[in-house]
Structure formats: structure tokens, C-alpha cells
N, C-alpha and C positions, 0 to 999 in steps of 0.2 A: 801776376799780381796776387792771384788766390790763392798760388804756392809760397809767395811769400809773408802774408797774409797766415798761411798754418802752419809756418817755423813760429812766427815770433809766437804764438800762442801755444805751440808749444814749448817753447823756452821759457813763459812764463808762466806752463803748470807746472813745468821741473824747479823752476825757483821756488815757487808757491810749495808745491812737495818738499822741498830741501828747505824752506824755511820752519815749516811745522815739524820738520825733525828735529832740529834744534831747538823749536819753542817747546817739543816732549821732554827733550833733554835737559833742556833749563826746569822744566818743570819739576823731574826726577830729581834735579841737582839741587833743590830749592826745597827740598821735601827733611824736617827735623831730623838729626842726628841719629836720636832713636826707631826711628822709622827706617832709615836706611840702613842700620846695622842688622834690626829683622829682616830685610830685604836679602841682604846679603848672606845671612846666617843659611841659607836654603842652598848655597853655592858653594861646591868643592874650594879648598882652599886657594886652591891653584890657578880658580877662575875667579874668586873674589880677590885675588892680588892684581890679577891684570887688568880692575878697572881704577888701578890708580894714574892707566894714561890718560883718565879720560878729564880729569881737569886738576887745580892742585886742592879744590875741594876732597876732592875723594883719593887722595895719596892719603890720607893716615888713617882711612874709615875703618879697612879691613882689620888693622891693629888693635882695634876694640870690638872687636863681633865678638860676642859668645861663646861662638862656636868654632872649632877647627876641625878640617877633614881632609886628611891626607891620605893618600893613596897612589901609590908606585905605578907604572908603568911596564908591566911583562914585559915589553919592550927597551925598556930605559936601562941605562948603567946604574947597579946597585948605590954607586959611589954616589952618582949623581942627587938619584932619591934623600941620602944619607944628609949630603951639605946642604939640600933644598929642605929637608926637615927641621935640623939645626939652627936653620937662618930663621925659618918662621917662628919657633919658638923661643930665639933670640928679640926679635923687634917685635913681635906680639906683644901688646902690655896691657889686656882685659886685665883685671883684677881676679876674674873667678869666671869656671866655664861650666854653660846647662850643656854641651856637647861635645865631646872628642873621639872621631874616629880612626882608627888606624888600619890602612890595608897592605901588609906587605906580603904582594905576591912572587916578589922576585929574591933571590937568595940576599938572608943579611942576620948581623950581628946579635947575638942577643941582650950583650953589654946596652947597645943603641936602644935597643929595645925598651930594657929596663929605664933608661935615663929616659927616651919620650914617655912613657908609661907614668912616672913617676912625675916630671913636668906635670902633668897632666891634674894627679893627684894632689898633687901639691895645691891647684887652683882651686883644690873646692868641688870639682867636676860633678854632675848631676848623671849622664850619659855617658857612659861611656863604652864604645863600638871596636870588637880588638877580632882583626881577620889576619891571621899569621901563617904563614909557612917558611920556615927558616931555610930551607934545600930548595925551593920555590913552589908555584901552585903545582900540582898536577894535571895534567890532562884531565876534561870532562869523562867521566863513564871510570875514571881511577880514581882507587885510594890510595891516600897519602899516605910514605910509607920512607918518607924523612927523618931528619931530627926532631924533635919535640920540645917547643918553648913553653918551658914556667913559668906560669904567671911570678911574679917579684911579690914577696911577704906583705910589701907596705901596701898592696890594693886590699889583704885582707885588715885592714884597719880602718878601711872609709867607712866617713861615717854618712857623707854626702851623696853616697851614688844612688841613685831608684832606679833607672835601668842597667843593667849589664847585659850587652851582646859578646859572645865567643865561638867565633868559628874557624876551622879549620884546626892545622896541626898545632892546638894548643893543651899542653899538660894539665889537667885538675888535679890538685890532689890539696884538699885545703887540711887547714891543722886541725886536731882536734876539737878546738875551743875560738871563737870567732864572734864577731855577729856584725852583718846588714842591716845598720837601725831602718835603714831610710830604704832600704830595697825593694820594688814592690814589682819589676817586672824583670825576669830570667828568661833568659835564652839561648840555648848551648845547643851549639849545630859541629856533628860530624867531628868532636873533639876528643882528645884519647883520655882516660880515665885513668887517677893511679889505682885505685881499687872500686871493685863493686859498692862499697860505701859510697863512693867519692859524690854522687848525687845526694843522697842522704843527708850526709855530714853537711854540705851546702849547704842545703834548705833549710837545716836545722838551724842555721845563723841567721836567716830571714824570717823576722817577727811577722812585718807586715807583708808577705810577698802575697799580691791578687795573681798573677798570670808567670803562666812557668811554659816554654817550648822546648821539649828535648828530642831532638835530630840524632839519631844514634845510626854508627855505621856497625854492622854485624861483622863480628868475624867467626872461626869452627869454631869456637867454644861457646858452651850456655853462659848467656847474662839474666842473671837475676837484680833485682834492684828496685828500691821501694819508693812512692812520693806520699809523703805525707805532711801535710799541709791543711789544718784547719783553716787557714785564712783564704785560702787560693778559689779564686772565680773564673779565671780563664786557664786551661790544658790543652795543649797539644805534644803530642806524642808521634814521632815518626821515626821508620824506622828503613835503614840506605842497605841492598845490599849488593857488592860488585862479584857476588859469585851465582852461579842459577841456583845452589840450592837452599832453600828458604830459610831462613836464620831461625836460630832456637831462644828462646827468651822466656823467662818468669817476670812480668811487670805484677806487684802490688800497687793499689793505687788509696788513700784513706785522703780525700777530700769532700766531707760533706758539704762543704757550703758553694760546691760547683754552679755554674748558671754557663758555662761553655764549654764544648769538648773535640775537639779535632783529634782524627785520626788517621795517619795516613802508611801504608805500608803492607808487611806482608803482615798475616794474623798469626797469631802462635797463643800464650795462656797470659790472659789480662785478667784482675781479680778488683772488682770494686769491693770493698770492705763497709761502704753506709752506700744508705739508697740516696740516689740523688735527688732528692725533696726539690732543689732550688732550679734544675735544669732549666732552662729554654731554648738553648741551640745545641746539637748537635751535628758533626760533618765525618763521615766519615767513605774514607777512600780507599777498599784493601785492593792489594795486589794478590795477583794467583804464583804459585811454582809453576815456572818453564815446563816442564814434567807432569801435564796432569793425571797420572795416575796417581801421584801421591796424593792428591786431592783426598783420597777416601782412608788412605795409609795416617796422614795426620789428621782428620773428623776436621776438615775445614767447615764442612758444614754445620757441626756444633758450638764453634769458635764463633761465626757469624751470629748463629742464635743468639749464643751466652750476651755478645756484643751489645745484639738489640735489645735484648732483655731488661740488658743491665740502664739503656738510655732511652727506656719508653717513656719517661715522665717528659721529654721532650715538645715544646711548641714546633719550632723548628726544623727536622727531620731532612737530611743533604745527604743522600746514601748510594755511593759508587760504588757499587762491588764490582769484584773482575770476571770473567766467565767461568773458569773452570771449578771455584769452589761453588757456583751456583748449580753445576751440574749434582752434586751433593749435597746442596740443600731441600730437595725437592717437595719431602714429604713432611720437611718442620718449618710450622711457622713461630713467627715471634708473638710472643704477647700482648693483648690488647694495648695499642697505641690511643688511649682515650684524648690526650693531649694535645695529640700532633693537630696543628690548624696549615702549615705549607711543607708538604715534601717534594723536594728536589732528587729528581732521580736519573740515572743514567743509565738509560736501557738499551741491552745488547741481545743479539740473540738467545743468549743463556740464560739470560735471566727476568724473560716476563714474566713467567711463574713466581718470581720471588716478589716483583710489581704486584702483581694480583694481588697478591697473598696480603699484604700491606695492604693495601686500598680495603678489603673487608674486616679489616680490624682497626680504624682511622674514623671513628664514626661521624670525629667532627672537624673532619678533612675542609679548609674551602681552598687552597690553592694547592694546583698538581704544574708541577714542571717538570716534562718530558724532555730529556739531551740521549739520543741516539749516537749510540758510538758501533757503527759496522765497520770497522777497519778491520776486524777479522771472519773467518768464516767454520764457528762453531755451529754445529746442530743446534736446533732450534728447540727452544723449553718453553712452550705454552700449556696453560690450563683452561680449561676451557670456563666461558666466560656464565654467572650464573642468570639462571632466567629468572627465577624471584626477585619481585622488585625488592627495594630497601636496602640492598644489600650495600650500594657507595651511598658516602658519606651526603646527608639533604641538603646539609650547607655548603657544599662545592659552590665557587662564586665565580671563579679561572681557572682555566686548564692553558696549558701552553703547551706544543707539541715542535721542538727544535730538531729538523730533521727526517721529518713525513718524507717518505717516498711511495705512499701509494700501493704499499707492496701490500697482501691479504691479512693477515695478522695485525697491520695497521690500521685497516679500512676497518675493519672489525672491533677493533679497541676504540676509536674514535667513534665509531656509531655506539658502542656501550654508552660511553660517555655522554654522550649527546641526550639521549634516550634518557638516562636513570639520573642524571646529575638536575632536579626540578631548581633548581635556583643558581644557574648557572645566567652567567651575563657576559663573560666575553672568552672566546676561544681564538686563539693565533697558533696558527699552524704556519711554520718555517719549512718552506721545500726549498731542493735544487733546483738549480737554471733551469734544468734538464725539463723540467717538469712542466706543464702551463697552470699561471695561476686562474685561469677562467676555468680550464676542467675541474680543478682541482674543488676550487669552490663551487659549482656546479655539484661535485657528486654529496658533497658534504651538507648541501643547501637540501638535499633531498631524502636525508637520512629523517626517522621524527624522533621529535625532544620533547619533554615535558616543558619546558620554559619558553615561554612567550617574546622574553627580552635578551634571549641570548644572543650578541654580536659577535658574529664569526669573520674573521679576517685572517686571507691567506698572503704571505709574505716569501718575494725573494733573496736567500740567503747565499752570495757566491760561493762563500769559503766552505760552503758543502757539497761543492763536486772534487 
């Protein structure tokens, strides 16, 4: 009796369950016309069409999103992509679109090309996302080394687009004379150039462009090439390269009204032309040459400087160098960081010295974020820590240490910290499994600190073994 007694109860949580699915779904389905097309606009094309089984409500909803984004299949028959393209921009009937994206990764036409492209334009398009390779993707870790698709003449006449994405094997080479009324954010990843102008000439049509990303793949020859852009607040700059030996480049840069700067790659000759008055975030990520002896052959270590130099006016300060050009930086430091209030840094063996060296020139440093990267096994670059007090920043408020193992250089950097940092309130130290968090905070509890209030918490992190 009591077994059957907990069927029926449980057949009537599974109703109970299975009824409140459908009162979600009613609820969903019951939701304003406009509401559900924002809903949908976040969903690949491919998957906002397949919710037309779900009542005859939503069969014509997808037809009026905003938005379209299309995207091939590595997998899939080109042909296939081709008539499933055609058809959606056949029974699609938005009037005008804030987004279109295209990603053709598998071999295809570039006639096709042009006529989705142009569709596109034709609406009005606000957004618009073009990822091409007409010979198909390449392998990760390769460059593409296909045919090359031209953008079609009539995208240079929009007058509606404010973002443009282009990535992959796509051809730039704009006309002389142009212009992006409405343009204001650029993004050019890993795409072939017709000449060293060819970024220039861009930008030169972009009145209002705030934020510009350019992803450059290096090949043997030097690229030089300029940005200049009085209106631009957000820059980043990176640079791919699939051979070990480190690309040559001359970047000018003439953007005084900066307030962002990303940099990621290997270093070679970057030239700010105004001081960055407006700064507040900088990030910056270099790579070393496989080879480090050239470290000294190309003055990596004065490229780093010139770097910091040029981005001291910075709040913000995110700065990943690689090991080898820190072996060559040793004995120069960057100029007083009066601005900086949080750096985020990523210490490696090679480069405590370069950590130090920052922290006495940050006076009014309050947050430090510590990311320990030992995946490799360079000599060790310490300076020794100074015994006068004042020397770190009084307003230090958080330290965070992602990555403590306890090792001597560690113990010793944390008790610095703990000690000189008098208005410090919360410390989180991230170890491995490996580690115990009772020793750990044990040995830390018994270091002395000037601050009274400071809360120390140690934290296990798996993905750091």
C-alpha cells in the first residue's frame, strides 16, 4: 500500500512538473511581440528559426528580428549554407537591421558574397560582422594563405553602419575618398591589407570613430603604418605572428583624446605623438622571441620602458610582460606612476624585479593583483626588498595574491606587504590543493602588519595544479 501510495505521488510531481512547463511557456508565448523579437535577436539565425515548431505564434516572429547571423558549418556542404542563406534573406521581411553577421568558414563564392553583403546594406544595417575565408578556415596556429575577398564598393557608401567587424581572409584596400558618417567602432582582425595606407585611408572616412581594434598577422617584411584619430577613446592593438622570429613593425599612433589602451603581442617601435592627458585604463600583454638571446639584440628592454613611459598617466595599470625581455630590463625603471590606484600584474619568475620596481614608483597604489604564471622554468629575477619604511604606496586598501605556493620569494613578498602596506583591509591569497589552507593562513597570521583591520583569507584554487 505505501508503494503504491509513492507512485501515485510521484506521478503527480511529474504532472505538477510538466504542467508548469507549459504554464513557462505560455507565459513566454504571451510575452509582446517586441519583447520576443529582442529575445530572439541574441540567437544565431539558425536557432531562432527552429522556434517556429514551437506554436503557430512564433512561426513568423524570426521574420521580423533585427537581427540576422549566419554562420556555416566547417562541416556542412558549401551548397548547402549557400540555399539556407538565400532562403532567409528571401522570407526575412524586417524593414531595417541593428545587426548582420556573416561567417563563412567553409569554401564559397564571392559573387554570393557580394549579393548577402549587399542585402544586408541595403536594410539600413547598423552592425555589421563579416568573418570570410573563401578557400576555407585554416587550421588554428596557421595563416591564411587563400584567396582574398573584397569587400563590394557599395559597403563603402554606408551611411548607417557604427560598427564594423572584419576578420579573416578579407581584402582592405578602400578608395581614396569615402566617408563613415555614423562609424564609431572598428575592428580589423588578421585581415590582408592592399597597401600600408590601407588603415590610414580608413580611419580617415571615420569622423566620429571612439574605439578602433587592429589584429595584425606579421609577415618578413617591415610594416609601418599610422593611427590617427583625434576622436578615438578606446585602442587596441595586436599583433599574430606564426613564425618564431618576432615581427618588425613601425606603429605611429596621434590619439590625444585616449581614455583606453590595449596591447597585446610581441614589442618592436610604437611612437605616441601627444601625451595621453585623458588615460585611465591601460592593458598591456607582450610576448618574448622564442630565442632569447635576441632579447638584448633588439633593446626589448627599452621598448618595455618607452611602453610604460608613454602610459603612466594611467588609473588603471594590467601589465603582462613575458620573461625573457624582463631579463633585460633589469636596471631601468619606468617613470613615476603617480596615477596608477589598481595594478594587475602577472608575475613570473623573470620578472619580480620589474613588480618591485612599479610598486616604488605608484605612491598612490590601493589595489595590487598578483596572477602567478610558473609554467615555465626561467632564473629567477629578484631585488631585494627595501627596508625603509614609506617606500609602498599608504593607501594600499587590497592585495590579492592568485597563485601563492609558499615558495621563499613568496613568503617574503607577502610579509613586505603585510608590514609596510598601513591601510590595508583585505588580503586573499589563492593556493593549490596541494597546499593546506590552515598552514597557510597560520604562517601569514604571524607575519606583523601595521594595520589593525586587515582581513586575511586564504582560498582553494583547483585549476592551479
Amino acid at each position: 500500500m505505501c508503494e503504491s501510495s509513492a507512485q501515485s505521488m510521484s506521478k503527480c510531481t511529474e504532472l505538477t512538473l510538466n504542467r508548469d512547463a507549459v504554464i513557462d511557456t505560455d507565459r513566454i508565448s504571451n510575452l509582446p511581440d517586441s519583447l520576443l523579437y529582442h529575445i530572439l535577436s541574441f540567437l544565431p539565425t539558425k536557432e531562432a528559426v527552429a522556434t517556429t515548431i514551437l506554436s503557430k505564434r512564433w512561426k513568423p516572429l524570426w521574420t521580423l528580428v533585427p537581427t540576422l547571423d549566419l554562420r556555416d558549418n566547417r562541416w556542412e556542404k558549401p551548397k548547402c549554407f549557400k540555399y539556407i542563406v538565400y532562403r532567409v534573406l528571401a522570407l526575412h521581411i524586417a524593414p531595417s537591421l541593428r545587426g548582420f553577421r556573416l561567417t563563412c568558414h567553409s569554401p564559397c563564392n564571392s559573387f554570393h558574397l557580394d549579393t548577402w553583403i549587399h542585402a544586408a546594406l541595403a536594410r539600413n544595417v547598423q552592425q555589421l560582422h563579416l568573418e570570410i575565408y573563401l578557400d576555407g578556415r585554416p587550421d588554428d596556429g596557421h595563416d591564411y594563405k587563400g584567396k582574398d575577398f573584397k569587400l563590394p564598393s557599395s559597403l563603402y557608401t554606408c551611411k548607417t553602419v557604427v560598427v564594423l567587424e572584419l576578420r579573416g581572409g578579407i581584402f582592405l584596400d578602400p578608395p581614396p575618398s569615402f566617408q563613415f558618417p555614423s562609424l564609431k567602432i572598428l575592428r580589423l582582425s588578421k585581415i590582408i591589407y592592399g597597401s600600408m595606407n590601407s588603415i590610414l585611408t580608413l580611419i580617415s572616412g571615420c569622423p566620429v570613430l571612439e574605439d578602433l581594434s587592429v589584429v595584425r598577422v606579421t609577415t618578413n617584411r617591415v610594416i609601418s603604418f599610422k593611427i590617427k584619430v583625434h576622436t578615438l577613446k578606446r585602442l587596441h592593438i595586436g599583433f599574430k605572428s606564426y613564425k618564431p622570429e618576432p615581427p618588425d613593425y613601425n606603429l605611429e599612433i596621434h590619439t590625444p583624446a585616449l581614455e583606453y589602451f590595449r596591447f597585446s603581442g610581441h614589442l618592436r617601435n610604437i611612437v605616441f605623438h601627444e601625451k595621453l592627458a585623458h588615460l585611465i585604463e591601460a592593458r598591456v600583454n607582450i610576448y618574448a622571441p622564442e630565442d632569447w638571446t635576441r632579447v638584448y639584440e633588439i633593446y626589448y628592454g627599452d621598448r618595455v620602458f618607452k611602453l610604460l613611459r608613454a602610459l603612466n598617466n594611467a588609473k588603471f595599470l594590467s601589465l603582462f610582460p613575458g620573461d625573457k625581455e624582463c631579463i633585460a630590463f633589469g636596471s631601468i625603471y619606468p617613470s613615476m606612476f603617480q596615477n596608477v590606484v589598481r595594478l594587475n600584474f602577472k608575475v613570473t619568475p623573470s620578472n619580480w624585479h620589474v613588480l618591485l620596481a612599479l610598486l616604488l614608483v605608484a605612491p598612490n597604489l590601493e589595489v595590487l593583483d598578483l596572477k602567478k604564471d610558473y609554467d615555465n622554468e626561467n632564473r629567477l629575477c629578484w631585488m631585494e626588498l627595501p627596508d625603509a619604511p614609506g617606500c609602498l604606496s599608504s593607501r594600499l586598501t587590497t592585495f590579492n595574491f592568485d597563485g601563492f605556493e609558499k615558495l621563499d620569494h613568496e613568503v617574503k613578498f607577502v610579509k613586505y606587504i603585510l608590514k609596510e602596506a598601513r591601510a590595508l583591509n583585505t588580503t586573499t591569497i589563492k593556493i593549490p590543493a596541494k597546499l593546506s589552507k590552515e598552514d597557510v593562513f597560520e604562517t601569514l597570521s604571524m607575519f606583523p602588519g601595521l594595520s589593525t583591520t586587515c582581513l586575511i583569507t586564504v582560498e582553494k584554487d583547483n585549476s592551479l595544479e
